[in-house]
Phi, psi and omega in degrees: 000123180272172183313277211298350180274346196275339206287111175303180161284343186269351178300133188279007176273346185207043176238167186244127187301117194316128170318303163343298194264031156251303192287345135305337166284312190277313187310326197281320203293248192317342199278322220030260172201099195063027195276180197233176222231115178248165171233118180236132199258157190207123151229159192224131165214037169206116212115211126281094196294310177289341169304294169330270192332316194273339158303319181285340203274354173276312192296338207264344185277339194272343185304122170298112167122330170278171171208127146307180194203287175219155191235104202307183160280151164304127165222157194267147166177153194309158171287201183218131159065042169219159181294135204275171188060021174265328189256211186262166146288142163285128178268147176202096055032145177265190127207140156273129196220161174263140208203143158237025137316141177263180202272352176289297198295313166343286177309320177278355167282313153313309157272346164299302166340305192304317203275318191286336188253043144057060182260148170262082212277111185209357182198145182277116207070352184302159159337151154193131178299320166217175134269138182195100187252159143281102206256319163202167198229119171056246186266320219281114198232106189257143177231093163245121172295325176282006151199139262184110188222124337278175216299146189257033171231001195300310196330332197248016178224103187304343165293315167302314199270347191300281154353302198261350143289357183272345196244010172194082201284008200266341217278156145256142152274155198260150188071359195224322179109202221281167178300288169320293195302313164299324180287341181296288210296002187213128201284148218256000204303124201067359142251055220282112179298208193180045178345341183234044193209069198266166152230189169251140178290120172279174196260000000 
């Protein structure tokens, strides 16, 4: 008798998995285990910008313990606090993910991302093949030097609030108030969607 005549209907090599127990698998999935719910800014100027955004936005899904959730629309936008036209423009994007990571791990995950596309911090404001901020992690409002909750410059930076209102127009910075409100309150000048420029929600 070969292997394959022995396999019944009931073998699970060749049944096909009951909806049920994928929608317990997905449930289990997006659920994690108690998670929190984060906002992460992602930029780039150097490079293949969009290439990047979407490597980091893959490396941070590959993270044991994250789910991306949702992934902005692109915007072009001016370098921040350099003289315009000394660097490239920046591409930038949020995402929100679920994470049952603490903000510590979070964070070392974020600069691992940064270190695989070989970023370099050697000058303040300077170029970088990527950026990878925490802008804010559930409720939590920390002035911990080594992350800072929530990041204490998004309120004023529309390349942050742009995004993260197209993709959540509902959202707050904790301490600071609604979202919608902040970005209204700060010129948009040098921030530009980018309508012919997606990335992906990884699947």
């Amino acid at each position: 008798m070969t292997a394959s005549s022995l396999r019944g209907p009931s073998d699970p090599t060749v049944q096909p998995v009951p909806a049920s127990v994928v929608e317990q698998v997905d449930a289990a999935d997006t659920t994690l285990s108690n998670p929190r719910r984060a906002v992460v800014a992602l930029g780039s100027n150097l490079g293949n910008r969009l290439e990047t955004l979407q490597g980091a936005i893959d490396a941070l899904e590959d993270t044991p313990g994250v789910r991306i959730k949702a992934v902005s629309p692109v915007y072009e936008t001016e370098p921040w606090g350099v003289e315009p036209g000394s660097q490239p423009t920046y591409y930038n994007a949020v995402v929100v993910l679920k994470t049952t990571l603490p903000p510590s791990s979070l964070l070392e995950r974020a600069h691992a991302v940064e270190e695989a596309f070989n970023r370099v911090r050697d000058e303040h404001w300077g170029p970088r093949t990527l950026d990878v901020d925490i802008v804010a992690y559930a409720d939590v409002v920390s002035d911990d030097p080594q992350l800072t909750l929530p990041h204490p410059r998004a309120h004023e930076r529309a390349f942050v609030l742009a995004p993260w209102y197209d993709v959540d127009p509902e959202a707050a910075l904790p301490g600071r108030g609604a979202v919608a409100e902040l970005l209204a309150a700060v010129t948009r000048h040098g921030v530009e969607a980018r309508g012919d420029l997606e990335l992906r929600l990884p699947e």
